[in-house]
C-alpha positions as CSV (number, residue, x, y, z in Angstrom):
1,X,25.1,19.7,3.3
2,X,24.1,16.8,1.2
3,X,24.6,16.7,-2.5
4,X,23.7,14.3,-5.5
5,X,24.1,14.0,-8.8
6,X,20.5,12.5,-9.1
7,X,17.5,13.3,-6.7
8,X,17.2,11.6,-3.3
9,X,15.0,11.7,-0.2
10,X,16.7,12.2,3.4
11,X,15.3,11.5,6.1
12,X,17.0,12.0,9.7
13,X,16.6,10.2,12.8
14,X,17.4,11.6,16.4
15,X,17.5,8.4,18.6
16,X,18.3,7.7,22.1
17,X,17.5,4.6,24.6
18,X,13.3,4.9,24.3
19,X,13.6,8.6,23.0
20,X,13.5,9.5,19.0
21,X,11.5,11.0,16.3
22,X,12.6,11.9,13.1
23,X,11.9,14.0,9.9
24,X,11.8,14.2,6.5
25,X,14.4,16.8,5.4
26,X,13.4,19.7,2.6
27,X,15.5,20.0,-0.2
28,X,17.2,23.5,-0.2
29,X,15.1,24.8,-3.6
30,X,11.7,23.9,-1.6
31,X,13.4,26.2,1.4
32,X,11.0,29.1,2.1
33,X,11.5,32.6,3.7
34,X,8.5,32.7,6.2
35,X,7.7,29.5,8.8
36,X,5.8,29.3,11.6
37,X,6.7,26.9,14.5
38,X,4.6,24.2,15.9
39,X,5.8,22.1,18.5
40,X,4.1,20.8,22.3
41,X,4.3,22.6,25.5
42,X,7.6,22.4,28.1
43,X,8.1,19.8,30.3
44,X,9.9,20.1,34.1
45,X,10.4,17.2,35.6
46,X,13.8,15.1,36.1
47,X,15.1,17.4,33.6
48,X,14.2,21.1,32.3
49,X,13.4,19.2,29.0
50,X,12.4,21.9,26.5
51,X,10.1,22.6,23.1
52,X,11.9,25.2,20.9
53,X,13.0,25.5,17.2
54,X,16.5,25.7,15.1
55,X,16.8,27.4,12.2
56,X,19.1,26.5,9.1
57,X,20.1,29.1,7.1
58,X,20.9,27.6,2.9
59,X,22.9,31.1,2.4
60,X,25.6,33.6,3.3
61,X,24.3,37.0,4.3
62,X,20.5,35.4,5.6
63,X,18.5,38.1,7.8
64,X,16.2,36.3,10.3
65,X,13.1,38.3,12.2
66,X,11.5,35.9,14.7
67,X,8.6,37.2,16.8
68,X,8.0,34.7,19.4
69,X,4.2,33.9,20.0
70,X,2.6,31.0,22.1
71,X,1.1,30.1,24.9
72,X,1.9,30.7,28.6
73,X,3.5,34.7,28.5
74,X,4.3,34.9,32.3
75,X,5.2,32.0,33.2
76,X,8.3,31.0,31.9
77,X,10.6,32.6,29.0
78,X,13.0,31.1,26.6
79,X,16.5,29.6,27.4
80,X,18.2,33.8,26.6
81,X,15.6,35.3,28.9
82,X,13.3,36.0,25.7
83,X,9.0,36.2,26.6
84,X,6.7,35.8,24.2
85,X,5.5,39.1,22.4
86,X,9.6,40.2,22.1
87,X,11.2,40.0,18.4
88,X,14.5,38.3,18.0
89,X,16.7,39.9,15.0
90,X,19.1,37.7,13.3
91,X,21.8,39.2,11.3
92,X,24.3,37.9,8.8
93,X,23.7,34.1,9.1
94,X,26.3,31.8,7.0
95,X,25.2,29.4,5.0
96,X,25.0,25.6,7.2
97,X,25.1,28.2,10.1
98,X,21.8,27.7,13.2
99,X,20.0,29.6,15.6
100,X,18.4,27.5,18.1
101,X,15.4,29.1,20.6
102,X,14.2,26.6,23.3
103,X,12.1,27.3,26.4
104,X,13.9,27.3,29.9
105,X,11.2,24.6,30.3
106,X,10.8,25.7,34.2
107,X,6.4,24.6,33.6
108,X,5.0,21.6,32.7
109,X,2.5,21.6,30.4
110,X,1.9,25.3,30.4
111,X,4.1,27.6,28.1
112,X,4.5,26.8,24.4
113,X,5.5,28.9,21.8
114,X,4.2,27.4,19.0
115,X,3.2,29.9,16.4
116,X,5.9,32.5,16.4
117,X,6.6,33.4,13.0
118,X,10.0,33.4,11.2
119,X,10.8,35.1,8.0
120,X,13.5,35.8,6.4
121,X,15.5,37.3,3.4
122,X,16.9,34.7,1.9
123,X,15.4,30.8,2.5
124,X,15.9,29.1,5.4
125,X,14.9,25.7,7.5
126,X,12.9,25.4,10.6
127,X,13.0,22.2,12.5
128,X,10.4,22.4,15.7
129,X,11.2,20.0,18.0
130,X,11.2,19.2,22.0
131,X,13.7,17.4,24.0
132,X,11.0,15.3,25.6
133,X,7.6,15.4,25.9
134,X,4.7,14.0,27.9
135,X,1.9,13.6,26.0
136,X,-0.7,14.8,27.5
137,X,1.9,16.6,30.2
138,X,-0.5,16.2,32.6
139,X,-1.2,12.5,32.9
140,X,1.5,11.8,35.1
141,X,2.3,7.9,34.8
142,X,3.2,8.2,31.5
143,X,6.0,8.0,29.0
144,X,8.1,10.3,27.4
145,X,9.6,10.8,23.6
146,X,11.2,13.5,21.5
147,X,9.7,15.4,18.9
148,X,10.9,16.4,15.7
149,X,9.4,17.5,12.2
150,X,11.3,19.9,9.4
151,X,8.0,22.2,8.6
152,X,6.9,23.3,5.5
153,X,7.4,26.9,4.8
154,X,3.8,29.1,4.7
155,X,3.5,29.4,0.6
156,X,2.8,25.3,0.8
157,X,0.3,25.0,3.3
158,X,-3.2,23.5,2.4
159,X,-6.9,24.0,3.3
160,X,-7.7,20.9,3.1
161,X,-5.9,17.9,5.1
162,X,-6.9,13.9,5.3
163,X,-5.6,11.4,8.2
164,X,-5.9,8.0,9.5
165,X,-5.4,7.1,12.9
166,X,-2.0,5.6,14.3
167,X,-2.1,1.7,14.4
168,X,-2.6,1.6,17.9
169,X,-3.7,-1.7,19.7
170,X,-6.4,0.5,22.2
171,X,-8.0,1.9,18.9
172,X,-8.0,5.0,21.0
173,X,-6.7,7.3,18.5
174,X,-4.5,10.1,18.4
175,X,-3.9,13.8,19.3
176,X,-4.3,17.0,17.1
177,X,-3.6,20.2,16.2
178,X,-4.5,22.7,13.8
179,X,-2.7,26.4,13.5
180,X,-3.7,29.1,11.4
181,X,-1.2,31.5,9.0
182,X,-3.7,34.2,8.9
183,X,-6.3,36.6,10.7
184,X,-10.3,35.0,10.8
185,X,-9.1,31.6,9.7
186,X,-12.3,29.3,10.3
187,X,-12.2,25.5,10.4
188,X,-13.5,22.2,11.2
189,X,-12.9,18.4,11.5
190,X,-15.0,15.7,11.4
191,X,-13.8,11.8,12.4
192,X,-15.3,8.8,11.2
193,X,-15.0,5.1,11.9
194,X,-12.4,3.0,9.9
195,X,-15.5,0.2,9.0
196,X,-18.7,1.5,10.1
197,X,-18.1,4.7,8.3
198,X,-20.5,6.5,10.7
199,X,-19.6,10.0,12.4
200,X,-17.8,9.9,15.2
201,X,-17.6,13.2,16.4
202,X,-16.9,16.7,15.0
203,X,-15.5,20.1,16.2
204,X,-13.9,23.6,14.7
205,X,-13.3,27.3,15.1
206,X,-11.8,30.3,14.0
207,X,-7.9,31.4,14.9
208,X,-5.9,34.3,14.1
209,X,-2.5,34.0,13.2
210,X,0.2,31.4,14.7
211,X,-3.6,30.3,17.0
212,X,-3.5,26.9,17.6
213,X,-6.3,24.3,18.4
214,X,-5.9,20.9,19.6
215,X,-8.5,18.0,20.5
216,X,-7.8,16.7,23.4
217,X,-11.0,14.5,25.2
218,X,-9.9,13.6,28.6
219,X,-12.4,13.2,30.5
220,X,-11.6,10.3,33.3
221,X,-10.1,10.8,36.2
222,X,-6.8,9.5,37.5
223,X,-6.0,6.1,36.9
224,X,-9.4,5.0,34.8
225,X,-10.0,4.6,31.4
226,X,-9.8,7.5,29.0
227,X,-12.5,8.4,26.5
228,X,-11.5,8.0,22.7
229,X,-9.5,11.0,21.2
230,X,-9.5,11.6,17.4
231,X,-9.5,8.0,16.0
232,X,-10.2,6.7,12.8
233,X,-10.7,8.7,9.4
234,X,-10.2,12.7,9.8
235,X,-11.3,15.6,7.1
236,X,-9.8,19.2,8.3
237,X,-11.0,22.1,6.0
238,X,-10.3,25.4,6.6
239,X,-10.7,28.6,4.8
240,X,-7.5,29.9,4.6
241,X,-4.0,28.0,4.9
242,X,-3.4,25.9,7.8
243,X,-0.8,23.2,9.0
244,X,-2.2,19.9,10.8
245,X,0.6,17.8,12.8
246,X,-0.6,14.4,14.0
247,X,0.4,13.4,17.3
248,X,1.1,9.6,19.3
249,X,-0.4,9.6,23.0
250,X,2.4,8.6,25.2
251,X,2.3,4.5,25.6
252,X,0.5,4.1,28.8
253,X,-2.0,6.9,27.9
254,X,-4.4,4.2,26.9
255,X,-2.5,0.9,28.0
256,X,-0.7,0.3,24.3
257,X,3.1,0.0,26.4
258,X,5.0,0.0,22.7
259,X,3.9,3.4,21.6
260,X,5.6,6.7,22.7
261,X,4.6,10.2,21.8
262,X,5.5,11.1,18.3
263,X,4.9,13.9,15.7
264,X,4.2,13.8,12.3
265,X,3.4,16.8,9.9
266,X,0.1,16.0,7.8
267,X,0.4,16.9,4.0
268,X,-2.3,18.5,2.2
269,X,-4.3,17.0,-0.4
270,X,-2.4,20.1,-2.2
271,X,0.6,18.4,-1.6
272,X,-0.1,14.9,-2.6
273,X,2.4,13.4,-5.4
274,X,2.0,10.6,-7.8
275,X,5.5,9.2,-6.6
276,X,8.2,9.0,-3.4
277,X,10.8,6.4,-1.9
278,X,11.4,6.7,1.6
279,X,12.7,4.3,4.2
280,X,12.6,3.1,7.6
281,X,15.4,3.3,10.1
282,X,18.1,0.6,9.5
283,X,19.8,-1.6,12.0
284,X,17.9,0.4,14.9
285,X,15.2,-1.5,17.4
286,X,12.4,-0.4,15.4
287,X,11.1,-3.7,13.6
288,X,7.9,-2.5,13.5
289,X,7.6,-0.4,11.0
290,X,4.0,1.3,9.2
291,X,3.1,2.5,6.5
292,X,-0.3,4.8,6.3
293,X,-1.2,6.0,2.6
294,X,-4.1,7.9,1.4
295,X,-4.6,7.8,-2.6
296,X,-7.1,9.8,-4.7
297,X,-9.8,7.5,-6.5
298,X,-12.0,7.5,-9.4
299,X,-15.6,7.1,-7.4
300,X,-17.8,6.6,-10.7
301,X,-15.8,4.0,-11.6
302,X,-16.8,0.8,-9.7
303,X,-13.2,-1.1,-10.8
304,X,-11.1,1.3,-9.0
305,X,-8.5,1.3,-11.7
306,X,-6.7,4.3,-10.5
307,X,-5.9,2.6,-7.1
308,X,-5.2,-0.9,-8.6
309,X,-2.3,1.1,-10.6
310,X,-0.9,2.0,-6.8
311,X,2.6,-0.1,-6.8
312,X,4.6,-0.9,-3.3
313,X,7.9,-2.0,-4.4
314,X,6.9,-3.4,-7.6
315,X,3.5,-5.1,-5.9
316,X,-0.5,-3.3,-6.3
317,X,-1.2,-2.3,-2.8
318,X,-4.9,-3.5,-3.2
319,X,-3.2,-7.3,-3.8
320,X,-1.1,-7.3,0.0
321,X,-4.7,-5.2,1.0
322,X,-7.5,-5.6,-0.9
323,X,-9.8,-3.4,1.6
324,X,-7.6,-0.6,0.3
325,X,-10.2,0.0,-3.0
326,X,-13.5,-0.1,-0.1
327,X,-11.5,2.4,2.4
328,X,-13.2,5.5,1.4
329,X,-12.9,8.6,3.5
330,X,-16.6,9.4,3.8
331,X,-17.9,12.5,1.5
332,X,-14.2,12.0,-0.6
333,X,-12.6,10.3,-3.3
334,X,-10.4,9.4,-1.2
335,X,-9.2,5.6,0.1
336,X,-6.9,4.5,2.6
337,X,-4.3,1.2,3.4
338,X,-2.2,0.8,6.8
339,X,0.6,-2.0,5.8
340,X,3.6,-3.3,8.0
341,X,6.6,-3.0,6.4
342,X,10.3,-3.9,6.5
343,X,13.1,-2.4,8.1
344,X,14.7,-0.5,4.8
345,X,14.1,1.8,1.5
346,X,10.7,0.9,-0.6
347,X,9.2,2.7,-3.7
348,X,5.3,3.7,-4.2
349,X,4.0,4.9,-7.2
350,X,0.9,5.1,-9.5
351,X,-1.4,6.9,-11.9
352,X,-3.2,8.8,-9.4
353,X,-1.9,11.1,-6.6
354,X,-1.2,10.5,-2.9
355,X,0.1,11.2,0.5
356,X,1.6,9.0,3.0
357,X,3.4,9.0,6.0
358,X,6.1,6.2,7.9
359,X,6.3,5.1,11.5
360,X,7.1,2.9,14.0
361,X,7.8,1.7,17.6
362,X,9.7,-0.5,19.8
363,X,9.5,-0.7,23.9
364,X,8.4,2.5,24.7
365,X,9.7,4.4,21.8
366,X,8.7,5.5,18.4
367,X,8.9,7.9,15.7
368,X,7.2,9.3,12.6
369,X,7.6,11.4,9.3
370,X,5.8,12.4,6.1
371,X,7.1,9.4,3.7
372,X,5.2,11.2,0.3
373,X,4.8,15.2,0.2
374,X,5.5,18.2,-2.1
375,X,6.4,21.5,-1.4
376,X,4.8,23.4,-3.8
377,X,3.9,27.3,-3.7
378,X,0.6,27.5,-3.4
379,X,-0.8,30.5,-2.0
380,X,-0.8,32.4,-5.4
381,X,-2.1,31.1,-9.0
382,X,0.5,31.9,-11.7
383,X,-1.0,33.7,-14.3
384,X,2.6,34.6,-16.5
385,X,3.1,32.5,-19.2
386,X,6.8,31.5,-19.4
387,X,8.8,33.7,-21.9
């Protein structure tokens, strides 16, 4: 239980010998009462390495209600014996006290349990994670890396979401998914080239709630090249409120030996904020160390002032990368920058609004979390004026 007399930003990073991911933590008053769990499917191999949750109760007295949904019902259950479709009830968590549900993880690649809801009475945290995945399970010479993301609870998910592909040597991009909070929700995403601009390729669908999507274009077989996932720019719109979490391939995937799987939660243009300070892992093995912003702009005016007021650490972004005022997002007013950056903590702010996310990698290792997000409620317009 961390406490300050001014605010702060945590971050948390679980790290082991070419294993770790992080997250960025949620302050307690942007805690929610209902979640909904996204992680990756199990993962037998040397070791029953499982996907599950844990959840953090910020009270005495909290009443949890978790209905376990996913993918997989008959072919393996969770650690307690639990299948998808049963309800676990929670009562009388203390405050700082978890409840962890993880899969017996006796498939590979086949049972997930990724949308099961989670409410609660009082507010709570949900960290989805998984011990260690392959990503995709199924392309067997490939590495392996722990997920882990703190979600955002349901009142502060978007409809629309923005992303730029991982810095990845193969430029083969990176792997998706969308879930849905509600009944009917219909959606879409289109890709485009970083320079060309040009459509890539575009998909979308409709999912009821806790449904999952995720893109996903193998096509080789064994041992030859793969075709290109997602890569580039991405614009996910949805009618209804949906979570996107962005995914690195695991490192021999597509040949790039530095880069293991990795998830990081993508924030809403809802959610974008004018300013954040974050940091990177200190005095770790990850030297290598990106930055990935995305900044509203001012498209009628040709001098891009609103992005030229963009500071990192005291310095215009558009100075260290002046193709940040031409990166548009096709169809948006929206531009994009990918920096390195130091091992440490750093500052961005500006007169416009943004959303950003850091990462890294070392040999065969990486991880990843939102480095600029809100957690506002908005699934209802308040229409009370303050008394």
């Amino acid at each position: 239980h961390i406490t300050a007399d001014q605010p702060l930003s945590v971050y948390v990073l679980n790290a082991k010998l070419t294993t770790s991911d992080g997250y960025l933590a949620l302050p307690v008053n942007a805690l929610g009462t209902e979640y909904i769990h996204n992680s990756y499917y199990d993962f037998n191999e040397v070791y029953p390495w499982a996907t599950g949750f844990v959840i953090v109760a910020a009270n005495d007295f909290t009443r949890v209600r978790i209905e376990l949904r996913g993918k997989g019902k008959g072919f393996a259950k969770t650690w307690g014996g639990r299948d998808i479709g049963d309800v676990i009830q929670i009562d009388n968590m203390m405050a700082g006290q978890t409840y962890y549900v993880r899969g017996d993880a006796k498939t590979a690649g086949m049972w997930d349990i990724s949308g099961s809801r989670i409410t609660s009475n009082k507010p709570i945290g949900l960290i989805s994670t998984h011990q260690r995945a392959r990503i995709p399970t199924f392309d067997l010479w490939n590495g392996r890396d722990h997920l882990s993301e703190m979600m955002p609870p349901v009142t502060a998910w978007g409809k629309k979401y923005y992303t730029v592909s991982f810095v990845r040597e193969s430029g083969m991009g990176d792997y998706f998914r969308i879930i849905a909070a509600e009944d009917k929700t219909t959606w879409s995403v289109k890709w485009y080239d970083k320079v060309s601009k040009e459509l890539i390729g575009q998909t979308g669908g409709q999912l009821n709630a806790g449904g999952f999507a995720e893109y996903l274009n193998i096509t080789a077989l064994p041992g030859q090249p793969h075709e290109p996932s997602i890569v580039g720019t991405s614009i996910w719109e949805a009618n209804k409120p949906v979570l996107v979490m962005q995914y690195a391939y695991s490192c021999d995937w597509d040949g790039d030996a530095v880069f293991d799987p990795l998830m990081v939660l993508v924030v809403p243009v809802e959610q974008y904020i004018p300013k954040t300070v974050f940091q990177t892992p200190a005095n770790t093995e990850f030297q290598n160390n990106y930055f990935n912003i995305i900044a509203i702009g001012d498209t009628t005016d040709p001098s891009r002032e609103l992005l030229k007021s963009v500071k990192f650490d005291d310095q215009p972004i558009y100075v260290k990368d002046p193709k940040f005022l031409y990166n548009q997002i096709p169809g948006t007013d929206l531009f994009w920058s990918q920096m390195m950056v130091v091992p440490g903590a750093h500052r961005v702010e500006g007169d416009t609004k943004f959303g950003g996310y850091i990462y890294g990698f070392s040999n065969a290792d990486s991880y990843g979390w939102p480095a600029a997000m809100a957690i506002n409620k908005i699934d209802e317009t308040d229409t009370v004026p303050p008394t």
